[in-house]
Every structure is written in structure tokens, then in C-alpha cells.
N, C-alpha and C positions, 0 to 999 in steps of 0.2 A: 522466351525473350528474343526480341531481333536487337541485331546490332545495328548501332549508329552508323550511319552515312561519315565518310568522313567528310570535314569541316570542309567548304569552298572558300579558296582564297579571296582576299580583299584586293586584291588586285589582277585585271583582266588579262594580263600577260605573262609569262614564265620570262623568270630573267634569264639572258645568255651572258652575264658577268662571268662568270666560271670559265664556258666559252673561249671569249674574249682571251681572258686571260691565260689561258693553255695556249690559243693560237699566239699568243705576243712571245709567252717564253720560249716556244719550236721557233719562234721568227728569228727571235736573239741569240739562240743557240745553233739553229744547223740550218733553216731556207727561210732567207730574207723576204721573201714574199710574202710568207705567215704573216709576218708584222702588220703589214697592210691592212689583211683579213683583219687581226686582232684589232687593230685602230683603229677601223671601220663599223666593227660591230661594239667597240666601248662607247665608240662616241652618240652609237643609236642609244644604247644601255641607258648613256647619260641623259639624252634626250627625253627616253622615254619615262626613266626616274625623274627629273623634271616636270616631267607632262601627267604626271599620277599614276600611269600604265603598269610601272614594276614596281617594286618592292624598294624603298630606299634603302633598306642595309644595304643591297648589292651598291651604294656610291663609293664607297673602299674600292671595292675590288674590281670596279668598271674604270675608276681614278687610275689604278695603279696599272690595269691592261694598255687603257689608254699611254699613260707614260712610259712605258714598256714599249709599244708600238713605234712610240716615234722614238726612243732607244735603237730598238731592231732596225728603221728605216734607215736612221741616220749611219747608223755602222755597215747596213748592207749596201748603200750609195758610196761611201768610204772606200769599201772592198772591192766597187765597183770599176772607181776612177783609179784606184791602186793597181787595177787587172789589165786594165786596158792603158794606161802609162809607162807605169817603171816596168812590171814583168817581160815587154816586150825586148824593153831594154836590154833587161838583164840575159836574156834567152840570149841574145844576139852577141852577147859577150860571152859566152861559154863556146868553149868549142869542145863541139859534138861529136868530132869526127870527120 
């Protein structure tokens, strides 16, 4: 007896949903730049679930990198204008010595 071939996908591409989304949550938790990555690669995700290319289960979880990303952006821009503002500030009012 030979064994079966396994099954060829119906769909001509591997999703990077999972991807996506690992990079969004490292964006939101420790390098804001992640986000971008992640936001970038949901929004192909999306596209190409759209375009028939990947698997539509993956629209959850490309949806929610996606939202994630601009989560992570928005608080790394935040963290941004807060660094280069007040901190200066505040340095200047400590005495150091």
C-alpha cells in the first residue's frame, strides 16, 4: 500500500495572519515599530483574503492584528511626543548634582 499525498490547499497562498499578529502584540507590548510591521502585513492579509489568494478564516485574526497595529502605533507615537516634551522638562528640574 502507498500512502496518500497529502491534500493541496485551495488556496494559492499561506496565510501570514498569525504573523501579523504576533508582530502587533511585540509592537504593543515592548518596540513600537512591530506595530507597523504587523499593520502592514494584516492589511496584505486582508487584501489578499479579499482577492481569493488566502484562506478567509484567517479575516479574524488579520481584523484583529490589523487593530492591534494601529493600537501599538498610536501609543508608540503617544510615547513619542511624551519623550521628547515633558521628560526634558522634567530632567531639567531635578538636580543632579
Amino acid at each position: 500500500m502507498t500512502a496518500m499525498p497529502p491534500a493541496a490547499s485551495a488556496y494559492p497562498e499561506k496565510s501570514q495572519a498569525t504573523t501579523a499578529m504576533v508582530l502587533s502584540i511585540f509592537g504593543l507590548l515592548c518596540c513600537g515599530i512591530l506595530g507597523v510591521v504587523g499593520l502592514i502585513m494584516a492589511n496584505t492579509e486582508k487584501q489578499a483574503i479579499a482577492a481569493g489568494r488566502r484562506d478567509p478564516a484567517n479575516q479574524g485574526t488579520a481584523q484583529a492584528a490589523y487593530v492591534i497595529g494601529i493600537v501599538a502605533i498610536a501609543l508608540w507615537v503617544i510615547g513619542l511626543i511624551v519623550q521628547a516634551t515633558v521628560l526634558p522638562s522634567v530632567f531639567d528640574q531635578l538636580d543632579l548634582g
